[in-house]
C-alpha positions as CSV (number, residue, x, y, z in Angstrom):
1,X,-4.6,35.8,-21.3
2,X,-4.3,32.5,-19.6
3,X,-7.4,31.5,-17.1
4,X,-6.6,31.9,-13.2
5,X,-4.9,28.4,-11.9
6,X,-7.8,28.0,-9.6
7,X,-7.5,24.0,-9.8
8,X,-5.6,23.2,-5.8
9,X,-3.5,20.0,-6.2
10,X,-5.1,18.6,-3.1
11,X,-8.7,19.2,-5.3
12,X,-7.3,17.6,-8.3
13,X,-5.4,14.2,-6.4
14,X,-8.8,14.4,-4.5
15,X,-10.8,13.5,-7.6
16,X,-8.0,11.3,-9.0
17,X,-8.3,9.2,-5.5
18,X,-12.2,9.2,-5.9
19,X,-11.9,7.7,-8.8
20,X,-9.5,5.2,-8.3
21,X,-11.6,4.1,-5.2
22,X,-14.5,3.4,-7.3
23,X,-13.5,2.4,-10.6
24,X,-9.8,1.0,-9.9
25,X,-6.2,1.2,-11.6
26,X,-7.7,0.6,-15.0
27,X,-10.4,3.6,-14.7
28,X,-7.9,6.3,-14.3
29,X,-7.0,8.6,-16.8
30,X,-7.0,12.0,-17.8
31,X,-10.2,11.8,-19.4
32,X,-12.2,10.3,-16.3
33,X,-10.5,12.8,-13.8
34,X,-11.3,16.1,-15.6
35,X,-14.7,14.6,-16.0
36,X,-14.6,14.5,-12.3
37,X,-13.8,17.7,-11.5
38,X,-16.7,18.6,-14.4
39,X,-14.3,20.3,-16.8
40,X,-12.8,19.3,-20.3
41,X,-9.8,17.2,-21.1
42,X,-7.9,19.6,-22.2
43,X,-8.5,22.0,-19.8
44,X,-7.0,19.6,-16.9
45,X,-2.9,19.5,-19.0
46,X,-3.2,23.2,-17.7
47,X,-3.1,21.8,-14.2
48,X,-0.6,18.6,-15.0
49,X,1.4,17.3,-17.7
50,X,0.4,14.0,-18.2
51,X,-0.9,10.7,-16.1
52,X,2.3,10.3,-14.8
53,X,2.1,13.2,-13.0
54,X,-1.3,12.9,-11.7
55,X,-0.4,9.4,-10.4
56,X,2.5,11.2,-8.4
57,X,-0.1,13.8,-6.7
58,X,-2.4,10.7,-6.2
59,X,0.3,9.2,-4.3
60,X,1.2,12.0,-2.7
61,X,-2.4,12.8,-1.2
62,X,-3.4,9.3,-0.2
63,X,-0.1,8.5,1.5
64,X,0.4,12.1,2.8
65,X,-1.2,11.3,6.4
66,X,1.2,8.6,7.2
67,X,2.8,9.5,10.3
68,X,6.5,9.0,9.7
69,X,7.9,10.1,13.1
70,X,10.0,7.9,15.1
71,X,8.4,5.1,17.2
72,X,9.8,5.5,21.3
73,X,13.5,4.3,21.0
74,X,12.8,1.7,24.3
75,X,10.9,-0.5,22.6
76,X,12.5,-3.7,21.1
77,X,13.7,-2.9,17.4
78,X,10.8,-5.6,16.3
79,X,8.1,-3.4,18.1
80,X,9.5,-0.3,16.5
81,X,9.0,-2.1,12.8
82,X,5.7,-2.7,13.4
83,X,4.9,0.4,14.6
84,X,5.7,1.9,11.3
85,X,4.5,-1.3,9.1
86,X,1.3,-1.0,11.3
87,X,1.2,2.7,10.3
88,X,1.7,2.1,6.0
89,X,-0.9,-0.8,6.3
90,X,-3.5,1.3,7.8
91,X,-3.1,4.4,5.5
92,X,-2.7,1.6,2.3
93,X,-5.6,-0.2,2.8
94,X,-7.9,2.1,2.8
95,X,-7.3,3.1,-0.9
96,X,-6.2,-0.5,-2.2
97,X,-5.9,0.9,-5.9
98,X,-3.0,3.5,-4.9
99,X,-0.7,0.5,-4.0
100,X,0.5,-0.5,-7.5
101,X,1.4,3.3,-7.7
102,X,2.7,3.6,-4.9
103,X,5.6,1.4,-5.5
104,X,5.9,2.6,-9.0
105,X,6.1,6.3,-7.6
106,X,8.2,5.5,-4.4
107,X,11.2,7.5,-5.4
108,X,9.2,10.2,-6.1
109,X,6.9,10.4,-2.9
110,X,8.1,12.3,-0.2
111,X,5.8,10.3,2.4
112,X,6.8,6.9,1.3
113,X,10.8,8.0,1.6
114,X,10.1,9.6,5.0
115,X,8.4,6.4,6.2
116,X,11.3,4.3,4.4
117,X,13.9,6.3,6.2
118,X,12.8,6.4,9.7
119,X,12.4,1.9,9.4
120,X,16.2,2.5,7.8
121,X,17.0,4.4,11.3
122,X,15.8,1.8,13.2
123,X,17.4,-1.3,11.0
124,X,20.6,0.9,11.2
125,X,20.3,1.4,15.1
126,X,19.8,-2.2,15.3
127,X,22.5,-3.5,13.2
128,X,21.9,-3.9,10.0
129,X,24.0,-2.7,7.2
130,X,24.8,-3.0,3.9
131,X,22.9,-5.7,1.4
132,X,21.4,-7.1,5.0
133,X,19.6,-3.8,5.5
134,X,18.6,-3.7,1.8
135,X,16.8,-7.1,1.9
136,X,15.0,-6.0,5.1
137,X,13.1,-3.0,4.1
138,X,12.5,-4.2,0.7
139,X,11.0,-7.5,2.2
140,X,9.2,-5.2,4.5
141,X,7.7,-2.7,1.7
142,X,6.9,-6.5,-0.2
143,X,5.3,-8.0,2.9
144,X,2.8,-4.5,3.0
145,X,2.2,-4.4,-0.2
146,X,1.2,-8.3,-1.1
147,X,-0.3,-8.7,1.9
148,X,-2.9,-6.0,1.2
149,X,-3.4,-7.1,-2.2
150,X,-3.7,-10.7,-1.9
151,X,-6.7,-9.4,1.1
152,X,-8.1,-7.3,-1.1
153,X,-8.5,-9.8,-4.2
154,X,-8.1,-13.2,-2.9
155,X,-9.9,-12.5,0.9
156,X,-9.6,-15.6,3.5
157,X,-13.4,-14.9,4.2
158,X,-14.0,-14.5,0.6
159,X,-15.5,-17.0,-2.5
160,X,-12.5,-18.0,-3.4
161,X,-11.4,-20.0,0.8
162,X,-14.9,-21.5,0.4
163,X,-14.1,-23.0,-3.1
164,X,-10.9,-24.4,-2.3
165,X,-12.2,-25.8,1.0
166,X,-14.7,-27.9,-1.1
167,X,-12.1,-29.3,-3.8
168,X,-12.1,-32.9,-4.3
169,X,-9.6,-34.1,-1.0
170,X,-8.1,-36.9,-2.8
171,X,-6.6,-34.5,-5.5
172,X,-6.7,-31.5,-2.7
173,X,-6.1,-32.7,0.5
174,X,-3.9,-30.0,2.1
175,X,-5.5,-27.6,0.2
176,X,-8.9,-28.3,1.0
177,X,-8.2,-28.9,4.6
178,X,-6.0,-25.7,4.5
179,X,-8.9,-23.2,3.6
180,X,-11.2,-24.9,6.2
181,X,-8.7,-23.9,8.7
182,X,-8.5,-20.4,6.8
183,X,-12.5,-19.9,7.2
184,X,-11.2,-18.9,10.9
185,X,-8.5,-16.4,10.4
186,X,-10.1,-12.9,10.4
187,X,-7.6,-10.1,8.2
188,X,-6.0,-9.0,11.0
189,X,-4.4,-12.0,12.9
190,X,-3.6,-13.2,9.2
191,X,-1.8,-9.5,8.9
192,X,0.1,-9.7,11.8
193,X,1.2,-12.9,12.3
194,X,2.4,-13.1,9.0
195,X,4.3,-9.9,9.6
196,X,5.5,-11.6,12.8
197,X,7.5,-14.7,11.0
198,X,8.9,-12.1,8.6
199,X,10.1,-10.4,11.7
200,X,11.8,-13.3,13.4
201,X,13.8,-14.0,10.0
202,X,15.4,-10.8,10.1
203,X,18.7,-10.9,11.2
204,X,21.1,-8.2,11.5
């Protein structure tokens, strides 16, 4: 007789997500989640066929919280966009390691196409249609995703400004007087005021 299925999904993504928080994209496999939930190799395919699958509950879990509900239809479409952009960042960055997955997975993830459709409802309210509407929420998803990367690896406050701003200036000079400048820009005004030009590009 089979043992009892006693392993929750939520328990199982839940160890999956601790390990990808501590040890990254390349720690995860079937081998360091079962030894997370303190149980054999084997034992864990009862529960799901392969990595793929556990990367789709992963997704699932981490992303599941994102409220996908409709920002107040008086505010000005822009507002509305970065309501829900606000919403993805906040729920992303605090598992940086999920984001690769998360695009990989997006058709599968039921949060990611909620949140998708609601910013289509409010492209589609606004105007846009057709290839336009495709290039915006794609350059939206892009815009989340890079962004949070690129301030997870390559932070403004990290090493890596404070080399650049010390690069020889007759070889470097933008770039070295660029990163000064960046020494100054916390990750939020970067965020948002990058998100801002992207906004102002979009045109239905």
């Amino acid at each position: 007789m089979p043992r009892p299925r006693s392993l929750t999904p939520d328990r199982l993504a839940s160890a999956a997500l601790a390990v990808l928080d501590r040890d990254g994209l390349a720690g995860l496999s079937m081998r360091t989640v079962a030894k997370e939930l303190g149980m054999s190799t084997m034992a864990l395919y009862r529960y799901v066929a392969d990595r793929e699958e556990l990367e789709r509950l992963v997704v699932e879990f981490a992303l599941g919280t994102i409220d996908t509900g409709a920002p107040p239809a008086d505010l000005p479409w822009r507002e509305r966009v970065e309501v829900m952009v606000r919403r993805l960042r906040d729920t992303l960055r605090t598992h940086p390691s999920v984001i690769p997955l998360s695009v990989a997975h997006r058709h599968h993830s039921r949060a990611v196409l909620r949140w998708s459709e609601t910013v289509l409802g409010i492209l589609t309210d606004t105007g846009f249609a057709g290839e336009r509407r495709v290039v915006a929420l794609r350059s939206l998803v892009a815009y989340v995703n890079g962004a949070l990367q690129l301030a997870w690896l390559g932070s403004l406050s990290g090493a890596g400004t404070v080399a650049i701003s010390a690069l020889d200036p007759e070889e470097f000079p933008l770039m070295a007087a660029t990163a000064r400048s960046a020494q100054g820009v916390d990750a939020e005004r970067e965020f948002f005021s990058g998100l801002a030009v992207l906004l102002r590009g979009l045109e239905p």
